[in-house]
Biopython code that builds the backbone (N, CA, C, O; Angstrom):
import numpy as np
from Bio.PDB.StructureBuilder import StructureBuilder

atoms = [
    (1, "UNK", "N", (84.495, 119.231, 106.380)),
    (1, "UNK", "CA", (85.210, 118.451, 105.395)),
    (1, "UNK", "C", (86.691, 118.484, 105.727)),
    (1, "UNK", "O", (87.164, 119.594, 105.974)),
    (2, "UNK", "N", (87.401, 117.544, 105.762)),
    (2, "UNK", "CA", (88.462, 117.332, 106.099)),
    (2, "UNK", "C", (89.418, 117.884, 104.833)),
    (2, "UNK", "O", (88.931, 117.786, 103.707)),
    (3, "UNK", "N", (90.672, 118.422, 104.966)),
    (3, "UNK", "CA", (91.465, 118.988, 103.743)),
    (3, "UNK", "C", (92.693, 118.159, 104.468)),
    (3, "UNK", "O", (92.582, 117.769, 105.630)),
    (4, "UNK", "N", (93.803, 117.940, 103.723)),
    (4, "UNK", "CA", (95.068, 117.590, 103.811)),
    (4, "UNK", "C", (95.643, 118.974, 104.449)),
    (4, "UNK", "O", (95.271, 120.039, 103.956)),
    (5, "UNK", "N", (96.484, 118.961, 105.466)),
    (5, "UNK", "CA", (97.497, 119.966, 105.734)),
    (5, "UNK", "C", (98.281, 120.295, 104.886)),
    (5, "UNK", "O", (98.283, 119.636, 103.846)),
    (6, "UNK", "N", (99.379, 121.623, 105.055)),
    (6, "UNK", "CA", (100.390, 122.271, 103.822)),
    (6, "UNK", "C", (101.354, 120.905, 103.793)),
    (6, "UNK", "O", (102.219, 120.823, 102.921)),
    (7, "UNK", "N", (101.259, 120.327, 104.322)),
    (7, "UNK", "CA", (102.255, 119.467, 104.227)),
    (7, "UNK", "C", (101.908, 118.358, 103.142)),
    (7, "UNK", "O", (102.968, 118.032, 102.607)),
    (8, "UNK", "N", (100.708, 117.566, 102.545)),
    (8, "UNK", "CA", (100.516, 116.866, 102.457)),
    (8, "UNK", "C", (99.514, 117.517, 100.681)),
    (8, "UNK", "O", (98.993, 116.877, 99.768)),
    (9, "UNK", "N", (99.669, 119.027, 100.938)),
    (9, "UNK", "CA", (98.833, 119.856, 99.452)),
    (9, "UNK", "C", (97.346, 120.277, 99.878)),
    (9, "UNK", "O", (96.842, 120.391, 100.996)),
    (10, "UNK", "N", (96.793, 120.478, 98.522)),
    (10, "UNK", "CA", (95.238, 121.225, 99.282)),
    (10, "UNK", "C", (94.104, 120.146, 98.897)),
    (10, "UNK", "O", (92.948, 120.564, 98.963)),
    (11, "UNK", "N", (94.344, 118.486, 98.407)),
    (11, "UNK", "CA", (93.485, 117.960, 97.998)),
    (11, "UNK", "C", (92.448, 117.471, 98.667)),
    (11, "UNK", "O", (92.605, 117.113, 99.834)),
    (12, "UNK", "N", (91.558, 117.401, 98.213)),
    (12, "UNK", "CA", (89.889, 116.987, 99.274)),
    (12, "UNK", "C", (90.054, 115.724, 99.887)),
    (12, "UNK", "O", (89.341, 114.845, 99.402)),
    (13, "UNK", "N", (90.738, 115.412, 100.748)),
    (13, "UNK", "CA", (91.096, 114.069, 101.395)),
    (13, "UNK", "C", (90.092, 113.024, 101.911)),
    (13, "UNK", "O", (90.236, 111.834, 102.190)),
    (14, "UNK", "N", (88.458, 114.287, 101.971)),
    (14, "UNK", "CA", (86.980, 113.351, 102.260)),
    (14, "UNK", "C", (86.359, 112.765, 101.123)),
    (14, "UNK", "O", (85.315, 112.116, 101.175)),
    (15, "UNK", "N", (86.846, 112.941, 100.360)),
    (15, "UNK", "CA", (86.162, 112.676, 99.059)),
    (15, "UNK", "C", (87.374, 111.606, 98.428)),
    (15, "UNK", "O", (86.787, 110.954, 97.564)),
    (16, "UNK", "N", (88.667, 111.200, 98.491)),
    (16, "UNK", "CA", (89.128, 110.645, 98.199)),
    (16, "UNK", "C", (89.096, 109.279, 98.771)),
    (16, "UNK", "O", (89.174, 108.209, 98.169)),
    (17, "UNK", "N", (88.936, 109.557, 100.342)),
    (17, "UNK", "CA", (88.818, 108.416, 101.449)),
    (17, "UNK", "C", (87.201, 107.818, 101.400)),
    (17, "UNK", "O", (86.764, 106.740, 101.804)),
    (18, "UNK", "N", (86.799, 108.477, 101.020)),
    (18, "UNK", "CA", (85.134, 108.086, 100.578)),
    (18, "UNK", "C", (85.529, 107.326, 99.968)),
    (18, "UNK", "O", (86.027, 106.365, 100.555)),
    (19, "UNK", "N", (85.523, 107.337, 98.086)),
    (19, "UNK", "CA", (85.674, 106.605, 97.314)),
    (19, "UNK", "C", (86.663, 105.156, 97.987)),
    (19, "UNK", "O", (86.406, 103.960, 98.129)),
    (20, "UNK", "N", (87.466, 105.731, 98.181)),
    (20, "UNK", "CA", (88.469, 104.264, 98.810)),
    (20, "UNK", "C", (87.750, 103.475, 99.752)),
    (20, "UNK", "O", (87.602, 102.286, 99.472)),
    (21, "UNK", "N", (87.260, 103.926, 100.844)),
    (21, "UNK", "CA", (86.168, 102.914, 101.667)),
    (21, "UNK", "C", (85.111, 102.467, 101.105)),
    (21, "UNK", "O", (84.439, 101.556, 101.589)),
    (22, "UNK", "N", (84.796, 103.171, 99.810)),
    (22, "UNK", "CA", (83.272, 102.149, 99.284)),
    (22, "UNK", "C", (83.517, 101.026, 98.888)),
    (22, "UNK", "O", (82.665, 100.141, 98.813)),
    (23, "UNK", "N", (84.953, 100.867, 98.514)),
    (23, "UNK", "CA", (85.367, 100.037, 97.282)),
    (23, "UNK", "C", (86.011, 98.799, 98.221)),
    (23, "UNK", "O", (86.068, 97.619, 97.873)),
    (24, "UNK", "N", (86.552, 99.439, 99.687)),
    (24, "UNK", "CA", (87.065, 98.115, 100.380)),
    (24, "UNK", "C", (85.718, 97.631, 101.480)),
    (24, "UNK", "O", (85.842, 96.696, 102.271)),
    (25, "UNK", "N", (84.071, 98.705, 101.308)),
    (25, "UNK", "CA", (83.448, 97.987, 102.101)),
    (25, "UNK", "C", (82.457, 97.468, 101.178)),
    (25, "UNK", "O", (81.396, 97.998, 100.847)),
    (26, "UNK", "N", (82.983, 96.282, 100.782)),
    (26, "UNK", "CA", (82.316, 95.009, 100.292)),
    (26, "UNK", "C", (83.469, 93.551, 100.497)),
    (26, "UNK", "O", (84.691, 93.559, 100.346)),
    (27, "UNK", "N", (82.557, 92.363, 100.890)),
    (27, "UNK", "CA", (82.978, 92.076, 101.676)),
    (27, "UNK", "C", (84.122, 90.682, 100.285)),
    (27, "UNK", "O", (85.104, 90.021, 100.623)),
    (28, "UNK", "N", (83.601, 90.700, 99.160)),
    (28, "UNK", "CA", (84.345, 89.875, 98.180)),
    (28, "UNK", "C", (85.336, 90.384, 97.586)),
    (28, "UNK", "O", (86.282, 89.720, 97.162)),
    (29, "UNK", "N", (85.173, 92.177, 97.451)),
    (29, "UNK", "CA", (86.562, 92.915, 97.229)),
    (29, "UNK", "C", (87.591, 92.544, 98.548)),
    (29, "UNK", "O", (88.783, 92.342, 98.316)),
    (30, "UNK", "N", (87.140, 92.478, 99.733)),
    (30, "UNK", "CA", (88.203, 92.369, 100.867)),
    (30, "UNK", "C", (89.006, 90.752, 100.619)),
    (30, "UNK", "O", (90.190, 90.427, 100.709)),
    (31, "UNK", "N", (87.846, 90.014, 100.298)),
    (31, "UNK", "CA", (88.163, 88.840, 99.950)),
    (31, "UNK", "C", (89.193, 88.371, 99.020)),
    (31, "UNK", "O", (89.868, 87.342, 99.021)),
    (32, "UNK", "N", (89.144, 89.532, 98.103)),
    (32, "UNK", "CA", (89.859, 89.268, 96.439)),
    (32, "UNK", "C", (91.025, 89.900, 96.980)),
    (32, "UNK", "O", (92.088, 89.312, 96.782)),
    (33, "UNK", "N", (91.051, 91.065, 97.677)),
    (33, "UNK", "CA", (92.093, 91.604, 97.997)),
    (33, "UNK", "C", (93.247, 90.704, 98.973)),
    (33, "UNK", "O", (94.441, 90.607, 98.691)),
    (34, "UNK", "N", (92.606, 90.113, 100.121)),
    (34, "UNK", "CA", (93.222, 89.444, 101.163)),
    (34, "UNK", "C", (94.053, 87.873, 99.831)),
    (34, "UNK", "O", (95.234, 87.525, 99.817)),
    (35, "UNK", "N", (92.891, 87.294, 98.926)),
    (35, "UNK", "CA", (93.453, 86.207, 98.267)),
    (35, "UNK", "C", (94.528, 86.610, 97.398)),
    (35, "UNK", "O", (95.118, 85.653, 96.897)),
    (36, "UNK", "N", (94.997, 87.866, 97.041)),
    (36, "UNK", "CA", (95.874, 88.730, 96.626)),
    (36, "UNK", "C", (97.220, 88.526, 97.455)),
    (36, "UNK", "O", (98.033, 87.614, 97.307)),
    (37, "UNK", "N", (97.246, 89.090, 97.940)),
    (37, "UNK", "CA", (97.769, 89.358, 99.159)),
    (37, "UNK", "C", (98.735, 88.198, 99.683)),
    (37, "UNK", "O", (99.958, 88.185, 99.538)),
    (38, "UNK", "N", (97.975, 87.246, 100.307)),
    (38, "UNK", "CA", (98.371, 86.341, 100.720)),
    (38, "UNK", "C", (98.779, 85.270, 99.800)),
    (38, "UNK", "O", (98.987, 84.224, 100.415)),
    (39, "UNK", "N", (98.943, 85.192, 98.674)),
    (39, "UNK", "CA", (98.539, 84.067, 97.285)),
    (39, "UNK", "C", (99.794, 84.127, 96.976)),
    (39, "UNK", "O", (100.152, 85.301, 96.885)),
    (40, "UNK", "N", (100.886, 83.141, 96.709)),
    (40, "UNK", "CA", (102.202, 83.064, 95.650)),
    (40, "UNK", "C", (101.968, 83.676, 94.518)),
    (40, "UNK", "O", (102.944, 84.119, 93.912)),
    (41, "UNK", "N", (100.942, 83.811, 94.089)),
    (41, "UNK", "CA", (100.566, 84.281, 92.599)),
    (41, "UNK", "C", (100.433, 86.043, 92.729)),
    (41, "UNK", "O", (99.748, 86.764, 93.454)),
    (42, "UNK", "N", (101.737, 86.401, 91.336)),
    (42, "UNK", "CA", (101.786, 88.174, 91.531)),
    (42, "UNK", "C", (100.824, 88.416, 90.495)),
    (42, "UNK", "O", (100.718, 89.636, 90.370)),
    (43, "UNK", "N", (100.046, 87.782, 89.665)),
    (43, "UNK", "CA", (98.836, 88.289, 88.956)),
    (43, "UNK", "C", (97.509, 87.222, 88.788)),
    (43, "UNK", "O", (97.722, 86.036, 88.535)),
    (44, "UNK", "N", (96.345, 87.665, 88.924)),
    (44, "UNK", "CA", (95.191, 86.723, 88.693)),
    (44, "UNK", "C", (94.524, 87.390, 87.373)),
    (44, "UNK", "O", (94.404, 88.588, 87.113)),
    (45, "UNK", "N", (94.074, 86.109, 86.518)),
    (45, "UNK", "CA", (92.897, 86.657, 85.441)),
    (45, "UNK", "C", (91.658, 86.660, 86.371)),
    (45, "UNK", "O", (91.491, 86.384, 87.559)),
    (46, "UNK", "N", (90.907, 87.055, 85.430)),
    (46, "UNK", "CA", (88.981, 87.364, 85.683)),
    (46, "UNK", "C", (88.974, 85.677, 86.226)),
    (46, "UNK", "O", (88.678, 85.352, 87.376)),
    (47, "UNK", "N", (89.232, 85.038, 85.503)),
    (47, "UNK", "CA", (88.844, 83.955, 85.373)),
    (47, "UNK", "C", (88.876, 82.951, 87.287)),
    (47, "UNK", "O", (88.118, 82.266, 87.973)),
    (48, "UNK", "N", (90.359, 83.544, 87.346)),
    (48, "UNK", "CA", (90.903, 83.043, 88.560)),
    (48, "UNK", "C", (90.130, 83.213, 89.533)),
    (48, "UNK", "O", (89.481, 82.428, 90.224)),
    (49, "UNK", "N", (90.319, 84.909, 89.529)),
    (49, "UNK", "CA", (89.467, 85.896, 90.764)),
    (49, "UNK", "C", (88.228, 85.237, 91.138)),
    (49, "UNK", "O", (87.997, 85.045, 92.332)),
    (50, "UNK", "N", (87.128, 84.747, 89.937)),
    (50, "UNK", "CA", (85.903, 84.300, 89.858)),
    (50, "UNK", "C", (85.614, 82.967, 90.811)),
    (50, "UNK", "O", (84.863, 82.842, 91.778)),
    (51, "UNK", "N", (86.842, 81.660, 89.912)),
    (51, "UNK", "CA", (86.548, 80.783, 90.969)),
    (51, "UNK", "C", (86.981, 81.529, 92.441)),
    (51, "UNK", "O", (86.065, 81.844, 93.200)),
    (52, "UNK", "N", (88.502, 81.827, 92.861)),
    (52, "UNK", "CA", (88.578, 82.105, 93.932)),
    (52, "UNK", "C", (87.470, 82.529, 94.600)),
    (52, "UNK", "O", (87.222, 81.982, 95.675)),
    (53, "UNK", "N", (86.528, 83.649, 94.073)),
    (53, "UNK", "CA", (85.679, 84.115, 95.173)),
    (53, "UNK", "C", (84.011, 83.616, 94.918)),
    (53, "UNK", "O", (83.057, 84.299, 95.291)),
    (54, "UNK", "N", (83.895, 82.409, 94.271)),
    (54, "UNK", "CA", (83.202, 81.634, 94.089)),
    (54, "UNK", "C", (81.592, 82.425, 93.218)),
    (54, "UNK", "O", (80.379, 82.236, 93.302)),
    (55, "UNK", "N", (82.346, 83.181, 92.565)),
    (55, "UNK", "CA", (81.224, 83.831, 91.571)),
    (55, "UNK", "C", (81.876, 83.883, 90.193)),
    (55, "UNK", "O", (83.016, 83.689, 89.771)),
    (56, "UNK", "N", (80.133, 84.388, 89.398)),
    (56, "UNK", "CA", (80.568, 84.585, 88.116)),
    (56, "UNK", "C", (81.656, 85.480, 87.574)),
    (56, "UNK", "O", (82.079, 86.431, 88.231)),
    (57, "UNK", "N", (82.273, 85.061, 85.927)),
    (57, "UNK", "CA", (82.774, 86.228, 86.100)),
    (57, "UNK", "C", (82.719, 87.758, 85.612)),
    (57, "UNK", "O", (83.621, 88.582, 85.463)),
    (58, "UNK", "N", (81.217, 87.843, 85.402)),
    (58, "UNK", "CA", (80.851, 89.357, 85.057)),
    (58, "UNK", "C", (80.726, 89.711, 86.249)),
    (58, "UNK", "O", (81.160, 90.857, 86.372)),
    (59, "UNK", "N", (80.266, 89.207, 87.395)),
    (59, "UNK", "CA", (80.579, 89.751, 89.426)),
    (59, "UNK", "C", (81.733, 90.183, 89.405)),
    (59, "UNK", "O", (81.972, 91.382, 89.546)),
    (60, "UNK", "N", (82.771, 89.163, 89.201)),
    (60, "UNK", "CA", (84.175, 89.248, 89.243)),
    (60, "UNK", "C", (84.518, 90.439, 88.713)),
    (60, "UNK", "O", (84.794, 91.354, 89.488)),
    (61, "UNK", "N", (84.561, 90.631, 87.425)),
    (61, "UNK", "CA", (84.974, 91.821, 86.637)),
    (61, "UNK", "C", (84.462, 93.236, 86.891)),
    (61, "UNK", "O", (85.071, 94.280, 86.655)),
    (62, "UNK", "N", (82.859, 93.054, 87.575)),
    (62, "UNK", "CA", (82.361, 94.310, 88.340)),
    (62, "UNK", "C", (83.436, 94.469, 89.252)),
    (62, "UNK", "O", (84.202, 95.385, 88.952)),
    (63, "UNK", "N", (83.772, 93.685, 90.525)),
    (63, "UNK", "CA", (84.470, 93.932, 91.868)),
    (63, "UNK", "C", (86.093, 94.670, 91.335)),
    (63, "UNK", "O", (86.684, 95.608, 91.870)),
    (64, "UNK", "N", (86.487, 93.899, 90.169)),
    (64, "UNK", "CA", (87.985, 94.185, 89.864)),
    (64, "UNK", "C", (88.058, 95.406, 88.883)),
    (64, "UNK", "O", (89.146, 95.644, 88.360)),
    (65, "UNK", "N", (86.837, 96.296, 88.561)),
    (65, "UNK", "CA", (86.637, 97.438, 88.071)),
    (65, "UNK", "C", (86.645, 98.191, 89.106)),
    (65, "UNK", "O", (87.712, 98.796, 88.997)),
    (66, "UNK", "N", (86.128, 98.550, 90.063)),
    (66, "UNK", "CA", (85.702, 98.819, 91.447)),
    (66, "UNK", "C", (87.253, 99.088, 91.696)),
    (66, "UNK", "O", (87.873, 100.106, 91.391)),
    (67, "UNK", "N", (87.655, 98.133, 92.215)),
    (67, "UNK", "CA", (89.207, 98.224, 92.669)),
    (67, "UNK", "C", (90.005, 98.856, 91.939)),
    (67, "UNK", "O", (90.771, 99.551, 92.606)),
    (68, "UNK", "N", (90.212, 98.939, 90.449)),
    (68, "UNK", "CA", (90.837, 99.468, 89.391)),
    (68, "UNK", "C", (90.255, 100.890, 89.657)),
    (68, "UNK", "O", (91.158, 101.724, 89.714)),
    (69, "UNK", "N", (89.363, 101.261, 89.786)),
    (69, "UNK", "CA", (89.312, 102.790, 89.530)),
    (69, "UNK", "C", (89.669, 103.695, 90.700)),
    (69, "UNK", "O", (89.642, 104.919, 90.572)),
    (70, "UNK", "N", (90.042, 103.033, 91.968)),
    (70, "UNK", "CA", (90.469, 103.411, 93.051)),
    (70, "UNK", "C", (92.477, 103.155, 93.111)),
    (70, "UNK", "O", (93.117, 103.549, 94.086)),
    (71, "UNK", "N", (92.944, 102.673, 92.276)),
    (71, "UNK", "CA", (93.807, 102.436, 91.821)),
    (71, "UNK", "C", (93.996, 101.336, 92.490)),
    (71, "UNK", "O", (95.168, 101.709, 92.548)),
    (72, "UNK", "N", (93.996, 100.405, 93.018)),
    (72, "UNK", "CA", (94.549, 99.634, 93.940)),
    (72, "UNK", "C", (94.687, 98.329, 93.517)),
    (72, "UNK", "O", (95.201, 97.496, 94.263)),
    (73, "UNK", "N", (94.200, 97.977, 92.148)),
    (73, "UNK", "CA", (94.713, 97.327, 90.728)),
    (73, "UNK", "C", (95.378, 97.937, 90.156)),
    (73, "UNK", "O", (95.403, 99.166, 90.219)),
    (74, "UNK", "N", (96.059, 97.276, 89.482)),
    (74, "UNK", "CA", (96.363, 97.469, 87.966)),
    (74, "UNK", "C", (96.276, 96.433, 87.269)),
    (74, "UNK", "O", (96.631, 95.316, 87.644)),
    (75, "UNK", "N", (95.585, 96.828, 85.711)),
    (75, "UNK", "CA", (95.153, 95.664, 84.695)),
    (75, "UNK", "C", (96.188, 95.652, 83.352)),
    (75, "UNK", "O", (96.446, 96.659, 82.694)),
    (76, "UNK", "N", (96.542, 94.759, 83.178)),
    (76, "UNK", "CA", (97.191, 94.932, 81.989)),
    (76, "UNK", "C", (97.153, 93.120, 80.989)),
    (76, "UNK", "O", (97.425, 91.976, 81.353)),
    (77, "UNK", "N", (96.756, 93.615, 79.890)),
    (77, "UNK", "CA", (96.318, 92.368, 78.762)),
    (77, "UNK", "C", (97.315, 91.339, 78.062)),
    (77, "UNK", "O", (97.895, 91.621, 77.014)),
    (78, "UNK", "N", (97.460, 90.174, 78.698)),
    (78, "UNK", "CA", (98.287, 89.634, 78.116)),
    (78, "UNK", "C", (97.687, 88.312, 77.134)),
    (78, "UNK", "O", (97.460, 87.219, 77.653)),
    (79, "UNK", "N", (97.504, 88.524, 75.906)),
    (79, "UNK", "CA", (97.233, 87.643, 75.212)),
    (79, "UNK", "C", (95.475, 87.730, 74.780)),
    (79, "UNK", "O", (95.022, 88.493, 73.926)),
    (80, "UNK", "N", (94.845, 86.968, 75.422)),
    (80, "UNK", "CA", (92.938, 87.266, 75.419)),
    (80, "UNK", "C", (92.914, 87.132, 76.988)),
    (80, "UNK", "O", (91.924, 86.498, 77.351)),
    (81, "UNK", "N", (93.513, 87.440, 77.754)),
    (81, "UNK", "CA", (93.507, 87.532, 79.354)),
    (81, "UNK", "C", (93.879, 89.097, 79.682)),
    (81, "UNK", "O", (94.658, 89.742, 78.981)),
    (82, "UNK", "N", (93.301, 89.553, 80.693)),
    (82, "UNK", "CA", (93.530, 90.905, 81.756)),
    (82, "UNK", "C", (94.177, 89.791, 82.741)),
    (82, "UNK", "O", (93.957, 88.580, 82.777)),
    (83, "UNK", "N", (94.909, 90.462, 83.406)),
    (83, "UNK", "CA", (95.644, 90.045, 84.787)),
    (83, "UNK", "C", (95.629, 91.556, 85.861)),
    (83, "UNK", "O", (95.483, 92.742, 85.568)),
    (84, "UNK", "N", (95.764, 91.131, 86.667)),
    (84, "UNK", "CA", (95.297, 92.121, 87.708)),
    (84, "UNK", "C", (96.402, 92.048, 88.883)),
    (84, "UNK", "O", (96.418, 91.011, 89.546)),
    (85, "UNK", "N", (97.191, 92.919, 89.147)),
    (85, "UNK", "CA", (98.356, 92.973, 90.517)),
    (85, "UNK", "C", (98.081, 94.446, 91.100)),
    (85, "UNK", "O", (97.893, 95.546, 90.581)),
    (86, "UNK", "N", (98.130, 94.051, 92.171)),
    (86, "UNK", "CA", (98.374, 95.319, 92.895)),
    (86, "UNK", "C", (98.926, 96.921, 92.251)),
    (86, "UNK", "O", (99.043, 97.081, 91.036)),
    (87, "UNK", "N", (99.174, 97.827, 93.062)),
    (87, "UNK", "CA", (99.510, 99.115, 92.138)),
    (87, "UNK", "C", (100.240, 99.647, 93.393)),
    (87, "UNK", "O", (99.719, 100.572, 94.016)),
    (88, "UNK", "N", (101.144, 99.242, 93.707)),
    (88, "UNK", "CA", (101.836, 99.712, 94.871)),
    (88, "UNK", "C", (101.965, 101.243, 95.129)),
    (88, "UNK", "O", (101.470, 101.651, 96.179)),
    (89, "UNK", "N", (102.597, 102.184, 94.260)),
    (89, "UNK", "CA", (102.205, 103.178, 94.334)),
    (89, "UNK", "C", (101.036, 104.115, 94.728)),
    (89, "UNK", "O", (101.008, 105.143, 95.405)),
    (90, "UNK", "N", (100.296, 103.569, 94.222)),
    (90, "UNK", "CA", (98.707, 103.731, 94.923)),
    (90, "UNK", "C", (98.348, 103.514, 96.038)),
    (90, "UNK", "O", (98.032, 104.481, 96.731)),
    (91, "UNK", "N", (98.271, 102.102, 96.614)),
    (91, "UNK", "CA", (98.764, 101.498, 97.867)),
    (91, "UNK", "C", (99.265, 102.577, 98.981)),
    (91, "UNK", "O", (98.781, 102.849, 100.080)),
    (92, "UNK", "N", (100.217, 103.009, 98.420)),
    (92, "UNK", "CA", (101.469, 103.715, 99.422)),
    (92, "UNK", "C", (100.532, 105.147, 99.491)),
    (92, "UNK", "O", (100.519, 105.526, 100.663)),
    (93, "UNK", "N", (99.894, 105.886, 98.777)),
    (93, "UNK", "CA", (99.108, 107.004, 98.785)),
    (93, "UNK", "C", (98.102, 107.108, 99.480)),
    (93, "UNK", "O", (97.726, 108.086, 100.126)),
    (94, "UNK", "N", (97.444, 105.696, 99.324)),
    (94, "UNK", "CA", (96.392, 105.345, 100.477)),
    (94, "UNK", "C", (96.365, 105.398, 101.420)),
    (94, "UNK", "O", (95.424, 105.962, 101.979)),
    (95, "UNK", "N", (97.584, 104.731, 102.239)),
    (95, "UNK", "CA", (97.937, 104.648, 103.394)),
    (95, "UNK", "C", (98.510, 105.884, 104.282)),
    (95, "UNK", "O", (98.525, 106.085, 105.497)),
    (96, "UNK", "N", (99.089, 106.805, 102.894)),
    (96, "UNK", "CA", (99.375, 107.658, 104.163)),
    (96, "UNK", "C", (97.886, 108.842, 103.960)),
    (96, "UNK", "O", (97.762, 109.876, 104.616)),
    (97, "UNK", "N", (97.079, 108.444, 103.101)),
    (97, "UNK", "CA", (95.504, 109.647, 103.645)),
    (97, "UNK", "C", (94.590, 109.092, 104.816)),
    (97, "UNK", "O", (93.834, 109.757, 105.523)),
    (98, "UNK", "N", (94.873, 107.443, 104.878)),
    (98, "UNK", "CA", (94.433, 106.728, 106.284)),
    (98, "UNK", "C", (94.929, 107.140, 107.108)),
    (98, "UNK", "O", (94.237, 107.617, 108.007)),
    (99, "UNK", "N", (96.528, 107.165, 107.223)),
    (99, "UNK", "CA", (97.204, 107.142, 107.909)),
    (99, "UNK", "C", (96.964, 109.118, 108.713)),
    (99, "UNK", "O", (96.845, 109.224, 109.934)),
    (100, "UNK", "N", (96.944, 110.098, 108.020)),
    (100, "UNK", "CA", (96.876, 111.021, 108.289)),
    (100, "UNK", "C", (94.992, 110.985, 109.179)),
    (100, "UNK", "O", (94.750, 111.313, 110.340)),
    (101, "UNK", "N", (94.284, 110.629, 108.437)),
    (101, "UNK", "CA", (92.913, 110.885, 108.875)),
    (101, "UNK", "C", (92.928, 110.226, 110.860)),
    (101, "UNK", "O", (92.364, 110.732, 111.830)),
    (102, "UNK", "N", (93.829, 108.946, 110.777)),
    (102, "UNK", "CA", (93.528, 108.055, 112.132)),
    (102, "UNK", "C", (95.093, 109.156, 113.062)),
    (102, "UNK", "O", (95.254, 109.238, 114.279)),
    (103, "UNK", "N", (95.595, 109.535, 112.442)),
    (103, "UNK", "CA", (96.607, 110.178, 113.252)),
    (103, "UNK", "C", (95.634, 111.829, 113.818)),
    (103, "UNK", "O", (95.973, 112.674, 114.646)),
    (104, "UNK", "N", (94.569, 111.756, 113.079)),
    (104, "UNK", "CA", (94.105, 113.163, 113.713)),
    (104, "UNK", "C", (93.152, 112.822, 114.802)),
    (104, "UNK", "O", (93.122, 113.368, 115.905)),
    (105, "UNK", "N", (92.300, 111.773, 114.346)),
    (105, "UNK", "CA", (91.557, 111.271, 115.392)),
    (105, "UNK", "C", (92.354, 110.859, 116.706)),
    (105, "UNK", "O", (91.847, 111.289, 117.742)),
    (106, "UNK", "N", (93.603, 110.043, 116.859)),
    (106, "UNK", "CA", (94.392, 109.889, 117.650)),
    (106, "UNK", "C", (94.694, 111.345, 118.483)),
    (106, "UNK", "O", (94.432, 111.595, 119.659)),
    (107, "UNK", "N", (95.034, 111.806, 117.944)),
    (107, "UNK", "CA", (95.110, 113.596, 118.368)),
    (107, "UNK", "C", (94.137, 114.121, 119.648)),
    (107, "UNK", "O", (94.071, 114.510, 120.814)),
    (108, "UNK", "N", (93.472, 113.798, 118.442)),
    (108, "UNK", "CA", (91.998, 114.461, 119.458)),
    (108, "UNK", "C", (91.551, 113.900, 120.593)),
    (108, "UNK", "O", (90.967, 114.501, 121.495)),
    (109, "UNK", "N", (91.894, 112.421, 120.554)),
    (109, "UNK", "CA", (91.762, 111.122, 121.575)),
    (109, "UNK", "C", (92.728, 111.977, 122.599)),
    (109, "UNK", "O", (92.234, 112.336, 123.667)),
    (110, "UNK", "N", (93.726, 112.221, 122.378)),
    (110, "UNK", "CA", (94.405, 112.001, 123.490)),
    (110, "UNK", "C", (94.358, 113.942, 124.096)),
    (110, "UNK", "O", (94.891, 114.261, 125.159)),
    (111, "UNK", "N", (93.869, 114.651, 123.475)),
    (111, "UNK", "CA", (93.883, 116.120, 123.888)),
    (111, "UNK", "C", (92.655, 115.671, 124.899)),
    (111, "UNK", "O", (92.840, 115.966, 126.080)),
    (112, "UNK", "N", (91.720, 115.155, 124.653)),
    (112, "UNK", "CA", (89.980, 114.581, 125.415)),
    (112, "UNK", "C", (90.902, 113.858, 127.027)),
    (112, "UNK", "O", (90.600, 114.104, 128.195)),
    (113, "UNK", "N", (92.068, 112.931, 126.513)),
    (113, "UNK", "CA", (92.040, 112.593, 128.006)),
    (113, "UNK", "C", (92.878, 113.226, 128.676)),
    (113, "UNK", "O", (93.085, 112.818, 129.819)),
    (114, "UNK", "N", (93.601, 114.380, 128.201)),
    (114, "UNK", "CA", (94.093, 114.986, 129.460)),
    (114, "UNK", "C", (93.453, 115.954, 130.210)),
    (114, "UNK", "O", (93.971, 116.377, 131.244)),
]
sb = StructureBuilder()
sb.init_structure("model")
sb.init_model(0)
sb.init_chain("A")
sb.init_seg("    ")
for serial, (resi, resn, name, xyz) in enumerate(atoms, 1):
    if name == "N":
        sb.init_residue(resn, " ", resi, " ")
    sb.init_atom(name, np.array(xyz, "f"), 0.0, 1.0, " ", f" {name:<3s}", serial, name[0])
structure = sb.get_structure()
């Protein structure tokens, strides 16, 4: 099981990166995410998400729960609408437990070819 170094604290970094890859391996979350992403628009309702990814929107609201509990939403209610934007903070946490996991593998890559 992989642990974070002193540098980074003692949290279970396999179990965190688990959860985070279940949630980006489906292929309409990548979808919702990328139409995110790339979209002028800094928030989508259920409603939006749904047409965008050409499903209902109790699908929809499954996928954008999914994402929300990994933080990589955030929901907040405006009116009889949820809207959904990114959680940058979260984001940024993610990247560096990716970022640490592919920097070790890199490691090891390159101790193998000398």
């Amino acid at each position: 099981m992989l642990r974070m170094n002193s540098e980074h604290g003692d949290d279970d970094l396999s179990e965190e990166l688990e959860e985070l890859f279940k949630a980006l391996g489906n292929i309409n979350r990548l979808i919702l995410i990328y139409n995110l992403a790339s979209g002028e628009k800094e928030k989508f309702s259920v409603t939006e998400m749904a047409k965008m990814m050409g499903c209902t929107q109790p699908a929809a609201s499954q996928h954008l729960k999914v994402l929300k509990t990994v933080k990589i939403l955030n929901a907040k209610k405006q009116g009889n609408y949820i809207y959904y934007t990114f959680n940058q903070n979260a984001l940024l946490k993610h990247k560096e437990k990716i970022d640490f996991l592919f920097d070790c593998v890199l490691t090891k890559c390159k101790k193998l070819e000398e």
